[in-house]
N, CA, C and O atoms as CSV, one atom per row, in Angstrom:
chain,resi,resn,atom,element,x,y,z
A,1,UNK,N,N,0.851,-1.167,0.000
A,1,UNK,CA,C,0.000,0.000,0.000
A,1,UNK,C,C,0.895,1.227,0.000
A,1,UNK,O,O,1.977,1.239,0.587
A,2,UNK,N,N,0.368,2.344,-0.734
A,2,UNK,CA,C,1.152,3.421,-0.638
A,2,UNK,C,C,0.712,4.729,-0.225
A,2,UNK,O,O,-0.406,5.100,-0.583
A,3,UNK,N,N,1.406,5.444,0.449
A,3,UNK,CA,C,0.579,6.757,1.119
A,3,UNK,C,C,0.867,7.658,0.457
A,3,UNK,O,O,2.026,7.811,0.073
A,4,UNK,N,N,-0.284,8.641,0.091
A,4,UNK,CA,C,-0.226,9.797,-0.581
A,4,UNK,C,C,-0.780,10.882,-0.056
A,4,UNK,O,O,-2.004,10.770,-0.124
A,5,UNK,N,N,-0.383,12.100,0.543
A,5,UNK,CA,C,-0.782,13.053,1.074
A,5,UNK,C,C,-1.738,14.339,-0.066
A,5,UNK,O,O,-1.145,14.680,-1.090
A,6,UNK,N,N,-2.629,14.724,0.107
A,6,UNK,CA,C,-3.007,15.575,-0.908
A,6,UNK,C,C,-3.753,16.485,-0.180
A,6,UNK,O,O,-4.615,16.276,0.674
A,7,UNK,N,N,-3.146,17.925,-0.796
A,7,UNK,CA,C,-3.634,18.995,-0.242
A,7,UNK,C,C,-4.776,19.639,-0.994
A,7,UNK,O,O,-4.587,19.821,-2.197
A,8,UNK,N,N,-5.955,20.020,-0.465
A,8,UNK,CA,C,-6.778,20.861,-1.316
A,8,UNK,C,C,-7.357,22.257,-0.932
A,8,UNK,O,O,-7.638,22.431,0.254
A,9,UNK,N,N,-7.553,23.232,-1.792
A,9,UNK,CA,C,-8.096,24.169,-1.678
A,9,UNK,C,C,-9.094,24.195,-2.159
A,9,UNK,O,O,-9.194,24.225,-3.386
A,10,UNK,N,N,-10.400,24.193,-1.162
A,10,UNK,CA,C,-11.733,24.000,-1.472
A,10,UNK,C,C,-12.443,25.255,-1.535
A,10,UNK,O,O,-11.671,26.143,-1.174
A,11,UNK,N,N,-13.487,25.677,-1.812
A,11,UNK,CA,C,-14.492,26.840,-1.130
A,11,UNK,C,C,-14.681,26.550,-0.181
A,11,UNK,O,O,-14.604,25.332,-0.023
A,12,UNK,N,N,-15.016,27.321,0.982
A,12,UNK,CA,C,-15.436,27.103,2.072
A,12,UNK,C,C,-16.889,25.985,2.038
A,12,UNK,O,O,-16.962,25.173,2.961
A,13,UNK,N,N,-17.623,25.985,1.330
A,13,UNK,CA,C,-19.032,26.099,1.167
A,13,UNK,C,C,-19.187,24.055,0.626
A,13,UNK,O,O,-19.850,23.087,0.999
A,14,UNK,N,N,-18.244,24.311,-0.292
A,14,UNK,CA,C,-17.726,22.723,-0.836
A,14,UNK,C,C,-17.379,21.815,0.275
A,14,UNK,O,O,-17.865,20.735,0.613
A,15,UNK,N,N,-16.259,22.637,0.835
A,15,UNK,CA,C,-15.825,21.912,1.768
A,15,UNK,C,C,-16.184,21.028,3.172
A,15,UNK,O,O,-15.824,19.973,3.694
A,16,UNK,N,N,-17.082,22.089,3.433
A,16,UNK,CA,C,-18.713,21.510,4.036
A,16,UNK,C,C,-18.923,20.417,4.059
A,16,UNK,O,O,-18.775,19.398,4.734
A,17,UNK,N,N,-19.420,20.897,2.927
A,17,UNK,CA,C,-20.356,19.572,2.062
A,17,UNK,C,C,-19.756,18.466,2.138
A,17,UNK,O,O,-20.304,17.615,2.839
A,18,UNK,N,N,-18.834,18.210,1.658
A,18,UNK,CA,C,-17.851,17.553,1.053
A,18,UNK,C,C,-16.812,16.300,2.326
A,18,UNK,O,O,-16.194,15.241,2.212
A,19,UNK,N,N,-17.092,17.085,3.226
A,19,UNK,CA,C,-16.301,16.795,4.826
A,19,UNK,C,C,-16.646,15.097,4.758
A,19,UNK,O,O,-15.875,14.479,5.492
A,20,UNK,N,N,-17.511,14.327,4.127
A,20,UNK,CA,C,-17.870,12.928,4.493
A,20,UNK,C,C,-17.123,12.008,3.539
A,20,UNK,O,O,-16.825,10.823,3.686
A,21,UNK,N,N,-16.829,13.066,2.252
A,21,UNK,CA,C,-16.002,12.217,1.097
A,21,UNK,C,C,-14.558,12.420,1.379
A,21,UNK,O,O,-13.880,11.995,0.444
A,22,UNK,N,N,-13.942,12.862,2.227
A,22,UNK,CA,C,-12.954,13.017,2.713
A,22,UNK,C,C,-12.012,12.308,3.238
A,22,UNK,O,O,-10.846,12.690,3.334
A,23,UNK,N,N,-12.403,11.327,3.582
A,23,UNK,CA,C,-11.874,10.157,4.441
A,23,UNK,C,C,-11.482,8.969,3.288
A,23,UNK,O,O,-12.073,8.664,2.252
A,24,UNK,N,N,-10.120,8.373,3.954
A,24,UNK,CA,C,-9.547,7.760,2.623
A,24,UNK,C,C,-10.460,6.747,2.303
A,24,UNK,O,O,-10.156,6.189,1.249
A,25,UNK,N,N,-11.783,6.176,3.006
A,25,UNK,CA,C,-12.056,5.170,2.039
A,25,UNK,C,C,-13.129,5.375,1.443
A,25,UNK,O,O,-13.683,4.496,0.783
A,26,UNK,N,N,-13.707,6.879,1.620
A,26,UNK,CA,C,-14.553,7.645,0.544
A,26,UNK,C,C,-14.189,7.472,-0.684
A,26,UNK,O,O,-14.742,6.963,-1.658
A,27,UNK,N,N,-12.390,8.350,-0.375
A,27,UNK,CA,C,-11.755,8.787,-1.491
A,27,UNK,C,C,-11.137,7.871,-2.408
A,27,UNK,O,O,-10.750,7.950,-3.574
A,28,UNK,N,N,-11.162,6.931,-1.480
A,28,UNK,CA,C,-10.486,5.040,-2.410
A,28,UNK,C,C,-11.826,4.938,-3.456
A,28,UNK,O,O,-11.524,5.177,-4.625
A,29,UNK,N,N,-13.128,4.649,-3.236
A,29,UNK,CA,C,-14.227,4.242,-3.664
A,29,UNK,C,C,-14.449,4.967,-4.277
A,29,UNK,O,O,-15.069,4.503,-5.234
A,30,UNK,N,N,-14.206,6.800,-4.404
A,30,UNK,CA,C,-14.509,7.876,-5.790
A,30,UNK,C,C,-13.711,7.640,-6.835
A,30,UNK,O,O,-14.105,7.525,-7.995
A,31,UNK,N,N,-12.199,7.534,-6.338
A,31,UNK,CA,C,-11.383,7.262,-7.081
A,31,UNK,C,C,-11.359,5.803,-8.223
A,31,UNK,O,O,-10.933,5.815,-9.378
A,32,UNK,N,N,-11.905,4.709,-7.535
A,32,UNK,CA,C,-12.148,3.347,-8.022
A,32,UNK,C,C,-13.330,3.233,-9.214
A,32,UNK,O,O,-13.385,2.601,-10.269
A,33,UNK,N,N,-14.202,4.105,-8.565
A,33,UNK,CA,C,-15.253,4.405,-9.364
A,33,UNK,C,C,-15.254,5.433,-10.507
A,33,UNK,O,O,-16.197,5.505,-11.296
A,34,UNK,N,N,-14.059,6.310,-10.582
A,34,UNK,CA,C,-14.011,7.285,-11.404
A,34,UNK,C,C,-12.823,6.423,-12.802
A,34,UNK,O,O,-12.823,6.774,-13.982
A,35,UNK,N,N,-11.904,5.254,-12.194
A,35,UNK,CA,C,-11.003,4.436,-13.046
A,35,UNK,C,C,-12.309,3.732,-13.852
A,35,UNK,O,O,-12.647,4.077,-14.985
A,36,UNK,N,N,-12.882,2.837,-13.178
A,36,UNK,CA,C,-14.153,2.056,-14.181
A,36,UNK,C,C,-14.847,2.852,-14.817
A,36,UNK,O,O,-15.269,2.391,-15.877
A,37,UNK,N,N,-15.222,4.185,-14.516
A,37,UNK,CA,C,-15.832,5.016,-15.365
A,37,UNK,C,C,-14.815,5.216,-16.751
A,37,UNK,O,O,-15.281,5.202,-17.891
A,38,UNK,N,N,-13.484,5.387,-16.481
A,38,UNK,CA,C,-13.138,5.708,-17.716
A,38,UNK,C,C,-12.916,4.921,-18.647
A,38,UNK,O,O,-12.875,5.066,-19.869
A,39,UNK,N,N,-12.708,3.666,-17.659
A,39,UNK,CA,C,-12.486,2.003,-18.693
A,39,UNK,C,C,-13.262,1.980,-19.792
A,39,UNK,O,O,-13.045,1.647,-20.957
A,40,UNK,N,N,-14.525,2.529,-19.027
A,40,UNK,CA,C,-15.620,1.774,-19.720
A,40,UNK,C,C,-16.028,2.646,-20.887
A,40,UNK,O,O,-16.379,2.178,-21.970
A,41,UNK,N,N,-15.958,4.092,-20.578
A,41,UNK,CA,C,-15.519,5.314,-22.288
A,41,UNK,C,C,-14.762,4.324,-22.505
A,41,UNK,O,O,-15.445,3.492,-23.101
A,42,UNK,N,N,-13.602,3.899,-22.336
A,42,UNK,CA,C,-12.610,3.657,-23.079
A,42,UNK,C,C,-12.765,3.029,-24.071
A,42,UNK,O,O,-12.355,3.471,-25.145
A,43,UNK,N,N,-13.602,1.450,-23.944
A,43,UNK,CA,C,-14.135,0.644,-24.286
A,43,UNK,C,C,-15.312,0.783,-25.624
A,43,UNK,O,O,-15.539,0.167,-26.666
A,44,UNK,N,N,-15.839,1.886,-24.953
A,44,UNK,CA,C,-17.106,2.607,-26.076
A,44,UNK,C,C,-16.250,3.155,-27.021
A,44,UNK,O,O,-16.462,2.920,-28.210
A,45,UNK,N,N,-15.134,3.985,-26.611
A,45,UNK,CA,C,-14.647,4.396,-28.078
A,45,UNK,C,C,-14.125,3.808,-28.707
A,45,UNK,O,O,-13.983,4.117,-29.890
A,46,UNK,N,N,-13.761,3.022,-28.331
A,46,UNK,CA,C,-12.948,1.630,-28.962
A,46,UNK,C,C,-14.367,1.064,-30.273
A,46,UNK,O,O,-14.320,1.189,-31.496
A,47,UNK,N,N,-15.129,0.652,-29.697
A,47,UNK,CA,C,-16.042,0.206,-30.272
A,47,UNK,C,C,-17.033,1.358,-31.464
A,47,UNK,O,O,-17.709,0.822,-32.343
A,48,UNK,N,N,-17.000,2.752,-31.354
A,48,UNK,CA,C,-17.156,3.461,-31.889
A,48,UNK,C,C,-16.389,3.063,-33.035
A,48,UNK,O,O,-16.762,2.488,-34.058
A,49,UNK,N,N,-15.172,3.496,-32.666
A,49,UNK,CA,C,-14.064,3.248,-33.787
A,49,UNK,C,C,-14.267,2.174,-34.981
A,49,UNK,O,O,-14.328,2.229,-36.209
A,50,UNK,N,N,-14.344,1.125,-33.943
A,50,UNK,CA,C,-14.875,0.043,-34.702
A,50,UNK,C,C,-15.665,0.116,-36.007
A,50,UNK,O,O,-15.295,-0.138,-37.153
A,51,UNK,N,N,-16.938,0.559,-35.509
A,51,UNK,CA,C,-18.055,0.923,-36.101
A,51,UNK,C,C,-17.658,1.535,-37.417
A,51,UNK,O,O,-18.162,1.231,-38.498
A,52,UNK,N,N,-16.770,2.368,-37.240
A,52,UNK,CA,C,-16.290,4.141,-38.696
A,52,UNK,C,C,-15.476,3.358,-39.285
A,52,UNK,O,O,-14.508,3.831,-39.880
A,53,UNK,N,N,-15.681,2.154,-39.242
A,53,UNK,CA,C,-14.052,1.552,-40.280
A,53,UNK,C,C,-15.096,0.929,-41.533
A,53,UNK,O,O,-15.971,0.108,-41.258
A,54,UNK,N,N,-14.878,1.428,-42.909
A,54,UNK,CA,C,-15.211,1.289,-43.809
A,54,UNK,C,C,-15.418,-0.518,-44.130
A,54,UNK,O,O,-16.476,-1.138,-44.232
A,55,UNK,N,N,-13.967,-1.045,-44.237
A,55,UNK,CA,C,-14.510,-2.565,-44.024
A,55,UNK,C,C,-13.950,-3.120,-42.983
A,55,UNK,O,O,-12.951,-2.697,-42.401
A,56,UNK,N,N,-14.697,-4.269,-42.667
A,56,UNK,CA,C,-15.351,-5.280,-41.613
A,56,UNK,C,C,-13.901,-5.479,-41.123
A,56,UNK,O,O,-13.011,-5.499,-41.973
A,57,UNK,N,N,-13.559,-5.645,-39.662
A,57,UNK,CA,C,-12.404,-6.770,-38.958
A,57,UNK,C,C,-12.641,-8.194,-39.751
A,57,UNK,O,O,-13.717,-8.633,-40.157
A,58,UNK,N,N,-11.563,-8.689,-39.840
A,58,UNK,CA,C,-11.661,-9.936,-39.520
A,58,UNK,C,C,-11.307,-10.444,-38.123
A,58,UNK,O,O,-10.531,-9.896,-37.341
A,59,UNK,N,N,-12.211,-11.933,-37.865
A,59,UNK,CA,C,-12.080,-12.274,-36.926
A,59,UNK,C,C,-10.518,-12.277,-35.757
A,59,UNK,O,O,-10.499,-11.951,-34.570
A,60,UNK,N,N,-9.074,-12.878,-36.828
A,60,UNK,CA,C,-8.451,-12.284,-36.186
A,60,UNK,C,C,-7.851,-11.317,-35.368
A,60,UNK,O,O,-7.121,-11.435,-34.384
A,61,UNK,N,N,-8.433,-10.035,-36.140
A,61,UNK,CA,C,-8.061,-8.920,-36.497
A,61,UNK,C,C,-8.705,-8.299,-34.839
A,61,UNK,O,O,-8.214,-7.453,-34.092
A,62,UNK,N,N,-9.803,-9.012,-34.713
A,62,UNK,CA,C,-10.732,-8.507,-33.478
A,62,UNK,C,C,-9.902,-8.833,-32.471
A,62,UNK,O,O,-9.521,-8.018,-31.631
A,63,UNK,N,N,-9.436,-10.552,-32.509
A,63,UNK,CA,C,-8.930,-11.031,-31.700
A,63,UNK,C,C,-8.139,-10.121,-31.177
A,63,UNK,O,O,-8.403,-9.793,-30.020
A,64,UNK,N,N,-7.383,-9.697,-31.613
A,64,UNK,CA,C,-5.808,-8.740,-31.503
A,64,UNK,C,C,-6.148,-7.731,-30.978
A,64,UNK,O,O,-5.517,-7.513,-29.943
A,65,UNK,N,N,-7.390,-6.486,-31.406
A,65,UNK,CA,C,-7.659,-5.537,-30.489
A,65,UNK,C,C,-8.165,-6.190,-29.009
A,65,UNK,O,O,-7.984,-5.522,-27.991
A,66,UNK,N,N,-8.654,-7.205,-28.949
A,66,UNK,CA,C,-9.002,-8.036,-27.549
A,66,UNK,C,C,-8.192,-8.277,-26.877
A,66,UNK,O,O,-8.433,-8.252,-25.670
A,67,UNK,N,N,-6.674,-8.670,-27.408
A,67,UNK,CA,C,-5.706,-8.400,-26.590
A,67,UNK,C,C,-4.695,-7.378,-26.475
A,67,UNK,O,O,-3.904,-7.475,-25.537
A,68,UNK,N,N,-4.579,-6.257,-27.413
A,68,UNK,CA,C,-4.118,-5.491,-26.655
A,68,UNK,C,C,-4.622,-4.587,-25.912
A,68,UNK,O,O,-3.899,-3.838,-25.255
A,69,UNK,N,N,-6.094,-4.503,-25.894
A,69,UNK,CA,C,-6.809,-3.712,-24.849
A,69,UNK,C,C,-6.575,-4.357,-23.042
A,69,UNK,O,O,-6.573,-3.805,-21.942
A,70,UNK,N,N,-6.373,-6.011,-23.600
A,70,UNK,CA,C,-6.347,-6.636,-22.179
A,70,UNK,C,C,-4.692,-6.430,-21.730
A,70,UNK,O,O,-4.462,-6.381,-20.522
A,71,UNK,N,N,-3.526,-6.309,-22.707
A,71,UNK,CA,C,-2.265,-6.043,-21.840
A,71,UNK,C,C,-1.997,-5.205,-21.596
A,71,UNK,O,O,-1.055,-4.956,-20.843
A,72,UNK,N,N,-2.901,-4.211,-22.270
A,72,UNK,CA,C,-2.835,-2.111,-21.760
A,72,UNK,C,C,-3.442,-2.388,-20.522
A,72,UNK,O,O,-2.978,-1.887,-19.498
A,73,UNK,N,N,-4.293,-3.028,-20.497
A,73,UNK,CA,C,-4.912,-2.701,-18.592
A,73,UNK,C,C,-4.486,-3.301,-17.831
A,73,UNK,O,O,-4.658,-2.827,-16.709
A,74,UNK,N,N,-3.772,-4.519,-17.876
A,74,UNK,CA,C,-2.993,-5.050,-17.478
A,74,UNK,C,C,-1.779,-4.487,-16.469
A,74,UNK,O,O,-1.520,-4.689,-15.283
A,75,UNK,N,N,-1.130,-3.637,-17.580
A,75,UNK,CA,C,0.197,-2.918,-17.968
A,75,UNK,C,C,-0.267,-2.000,-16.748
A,75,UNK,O,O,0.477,-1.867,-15.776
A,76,UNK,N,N,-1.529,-1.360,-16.817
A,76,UNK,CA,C,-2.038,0.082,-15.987
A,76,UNK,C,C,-1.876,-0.098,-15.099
A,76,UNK,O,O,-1.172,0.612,-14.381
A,77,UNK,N,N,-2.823,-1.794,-14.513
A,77,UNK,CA,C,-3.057,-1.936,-13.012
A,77,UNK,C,C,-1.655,-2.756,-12.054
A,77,UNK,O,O,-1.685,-3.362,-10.983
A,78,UNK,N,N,-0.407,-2.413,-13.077
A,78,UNK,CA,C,0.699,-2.286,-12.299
A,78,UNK,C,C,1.119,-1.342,-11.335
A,78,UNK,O,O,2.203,-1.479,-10.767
């Protein structure tokens, strides 16, 4: 596990508010939830992409984006 100190300058008014998400295992679970959020764009644009390509994958061809999407995240969650 690794410790990371982070300083913020809030509004007063935010900060308030905010006083319950504060605590590291708020901030573990925003943070966790904000990584799967982007996976999962990630994933859509991927598949967008897909979509705008004039002709078809072949099956291999899929295969291969299947894995290098899986050793990029892989690679990340080092």
């Amino acid at each position: 596990m690794s410790a990371l100190e982070l300083k913020l300058d809030l509004p007063d008014k935010l900060a308030r508010e905010a006083s319950g998400l504060l605590t590291p295992e708020a901030i573990e679970s925003l943070l966790r939830a904000e990584i799967r959020r982007r996976r999962v764009n990630k994933l859509f644009d991927a598949a967008d992409r897909l979509l705008a390509l004039d002709t078809p994958l072949t099956e291999a061809e899929v295969e291969a984006e299947i894995a290098a999407v899986r050793e990029a995240r892989r690679s990340s969650d080092v």
